[in-house]
C-alpha positions in Angstrom: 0.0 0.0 0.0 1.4 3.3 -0.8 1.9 6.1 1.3 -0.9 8.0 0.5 -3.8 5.2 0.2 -2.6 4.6 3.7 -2.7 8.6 5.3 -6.6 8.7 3.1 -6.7 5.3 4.8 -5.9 6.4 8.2 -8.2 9.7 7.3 -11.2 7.8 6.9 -10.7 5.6 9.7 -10.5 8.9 11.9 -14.1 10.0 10.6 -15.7 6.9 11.0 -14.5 6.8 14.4 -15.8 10.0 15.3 -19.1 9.6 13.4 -19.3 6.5 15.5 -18.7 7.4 18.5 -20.4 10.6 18.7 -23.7 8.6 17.3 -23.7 6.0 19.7 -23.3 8.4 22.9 -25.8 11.0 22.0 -28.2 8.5 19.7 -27.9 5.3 22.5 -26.5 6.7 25.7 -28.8 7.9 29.0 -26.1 9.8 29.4 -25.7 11.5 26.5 -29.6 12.4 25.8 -29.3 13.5 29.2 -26.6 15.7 28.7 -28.3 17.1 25.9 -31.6 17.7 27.8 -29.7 19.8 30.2 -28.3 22.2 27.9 -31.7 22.7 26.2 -33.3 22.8 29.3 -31.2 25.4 31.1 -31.5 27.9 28.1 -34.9 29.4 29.3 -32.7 30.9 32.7 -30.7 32.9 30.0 -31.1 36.5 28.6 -32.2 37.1 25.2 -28.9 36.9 23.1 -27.3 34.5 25.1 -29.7 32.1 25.3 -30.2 32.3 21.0 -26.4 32.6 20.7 -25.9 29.5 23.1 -28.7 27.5 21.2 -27.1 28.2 17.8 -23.4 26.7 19.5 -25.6 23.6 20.2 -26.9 22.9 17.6 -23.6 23.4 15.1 -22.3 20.9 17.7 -25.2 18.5 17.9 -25.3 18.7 13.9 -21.8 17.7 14.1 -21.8 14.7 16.3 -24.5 13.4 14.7 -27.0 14.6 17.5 -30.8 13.8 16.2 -32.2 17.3 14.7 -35.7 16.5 15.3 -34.6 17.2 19.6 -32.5 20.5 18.6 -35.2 21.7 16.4 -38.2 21.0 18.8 -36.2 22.8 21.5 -35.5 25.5 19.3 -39.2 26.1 18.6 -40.7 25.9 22.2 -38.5 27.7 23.3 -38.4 30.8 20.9 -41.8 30.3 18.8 -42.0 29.3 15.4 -40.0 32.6 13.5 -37.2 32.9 16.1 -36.8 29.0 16.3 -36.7 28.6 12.5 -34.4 31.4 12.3 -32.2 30.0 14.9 -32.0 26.6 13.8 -31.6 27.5 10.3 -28.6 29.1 11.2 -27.4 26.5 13.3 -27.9 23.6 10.8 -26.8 25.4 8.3 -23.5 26.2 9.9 -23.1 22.5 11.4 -24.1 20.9 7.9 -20.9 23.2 6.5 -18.6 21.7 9.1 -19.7 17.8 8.5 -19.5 18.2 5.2 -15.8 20.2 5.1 -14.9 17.8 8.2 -16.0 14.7 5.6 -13.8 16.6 2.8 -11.3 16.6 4.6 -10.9 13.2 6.1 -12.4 11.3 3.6 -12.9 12.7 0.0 -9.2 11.7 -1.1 -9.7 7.9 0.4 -12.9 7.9 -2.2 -11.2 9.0 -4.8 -8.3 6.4 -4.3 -10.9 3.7 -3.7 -12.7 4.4 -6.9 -9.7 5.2 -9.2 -12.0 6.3 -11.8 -14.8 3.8 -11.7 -17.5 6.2 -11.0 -15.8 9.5 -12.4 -19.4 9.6 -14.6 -21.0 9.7 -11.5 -19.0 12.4 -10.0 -18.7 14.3 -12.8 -23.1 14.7 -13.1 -22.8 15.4 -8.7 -20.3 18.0 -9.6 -22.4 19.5 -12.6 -25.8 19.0 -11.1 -25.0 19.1 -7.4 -27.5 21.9 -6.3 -30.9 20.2 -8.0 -29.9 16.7 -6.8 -29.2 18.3 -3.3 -32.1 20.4 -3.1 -34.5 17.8 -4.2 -32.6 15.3 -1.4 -33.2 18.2 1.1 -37.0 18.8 0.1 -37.6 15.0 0.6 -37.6 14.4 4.8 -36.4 10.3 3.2 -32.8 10.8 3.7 -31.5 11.6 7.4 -29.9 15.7 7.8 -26.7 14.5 9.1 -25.8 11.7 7.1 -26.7 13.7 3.4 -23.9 16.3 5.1 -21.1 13.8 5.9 -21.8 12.1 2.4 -21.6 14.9 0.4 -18.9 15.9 1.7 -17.5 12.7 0.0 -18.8 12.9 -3.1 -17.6 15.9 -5.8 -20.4 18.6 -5.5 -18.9 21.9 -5.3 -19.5 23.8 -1.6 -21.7 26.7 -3.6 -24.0 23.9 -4.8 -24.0 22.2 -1.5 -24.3 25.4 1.0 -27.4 26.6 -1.5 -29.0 23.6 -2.1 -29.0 23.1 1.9 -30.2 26.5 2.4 -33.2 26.1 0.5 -33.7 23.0 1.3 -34.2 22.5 4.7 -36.0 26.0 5.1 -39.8 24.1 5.1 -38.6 21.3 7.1 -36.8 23.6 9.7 -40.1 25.3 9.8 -42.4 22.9 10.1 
C-alpha cells in the first residue's frame, strides 16, 4: 500500500470513528440524551442573546456529532416560537451541515477518490455538474437523514456553492415545520 492510500486510509478511519462514537453516545446513551436535555433545558434561565447565541453553538455541535435534529429543532421552537426557532435553527444547521461536510472533505474525499480510481468518475462528474438540484431535491424530501446527506456529500464531488445553497433552500420548510 502506498503512502498516501494509507494517510486517506488512516483519514477515513479517523471519521468513521468520530461519526461513531459521537452517534452511539448522543443516539444510544442515558447519558448523552441527558446531557443534551440539560443544555436545552437550562437555556430558558438565560437572557435574550445568550440564550439564542448558546442554542445556535448547540446545535452546530449537535449537527456535528450526529445529535438527532428533530430534539434540537423542537427545543429551538418551544423555546423561541416558530419565526425565532426557525431562524435560529436554520442558522445553526446550516452552519453544522458546513462543518460535516468540510470535516467529511477533509478526512475522507481523497480515500474515495483512491478507492474508486475512476470507476465512477461519470458519477461524479453529473454530482459535480448537477449538485444543487440533486441536493435540493434530497433536502425537500424528509427520506434521507440531515446528518448523514452532510457527511456524504462531503464525500462525493459537489462543489461547496451547490451544497451550502442547495441546503439552504432545502431544509428552510422542514426547519419550519
Amino acid at each position: 500500500m502506498t503512502r498516501d492510500k494509507l494517510i486517506a486510509l488512516l483519514k477515513l478511519a479517523m471519521l468513521v470513528a468520530f461519526l461513531t462514537s459521537a452517534a452511539v453516545f448522543f443516539g444510544y446513551s442515558q447519558t448523552g440524551q441527558a446531557m443534551i436535555r440539560e443544555v436545552l433545558t437550562r437555556l430558558e434561565g438565560l437572557d435574550w442573546l445568550t440564550a439564542r447565541l448558546i442554542y445556535v453553538a448547540i446545535y452546530i455541535i449537535g449537527t456535528v456529532l450526529l445529535v438527532p435534529g428533530t430534539l434540537l429543532s423542537f427545543t429551538g421552537a418551544v423555546s423561541f416560537g416558530p419565526y425565532e426557532g426557525t431562524l435560529f435553527t436554520w442558522i445553526g444547521a446550516m452552519i453544522g451541515a458546513t462543518l460535516s461536510f468540510l470535516l467529511a472533505r477533509v478526512l475522507g474525499r481523497g480515500f474515495v477518490d483512491k478507492l474508486l480510481a475512476g470507476k465512477f468518475e461519470a458519477f461524479d462528474r453529473r454530482i459535480r455538474e448537477h449538485g444543487f438540484t440533486g441536493l435540493l431535491l434530497i433536502r425537500l424530501l424528509p427520506i434521507f437523514p440531515f446528518n448523514g446527506v452532510n457527511f456524504d456529500c462531503g464525500l462525493t464531488g459537489i462543489r461547496l456553492r451547490d451544497y451550502l445553497l442547495g441546503t439552504a433552500i432545502g431544509i428552510l420548510p422542514g426547519t419550519f415545520v
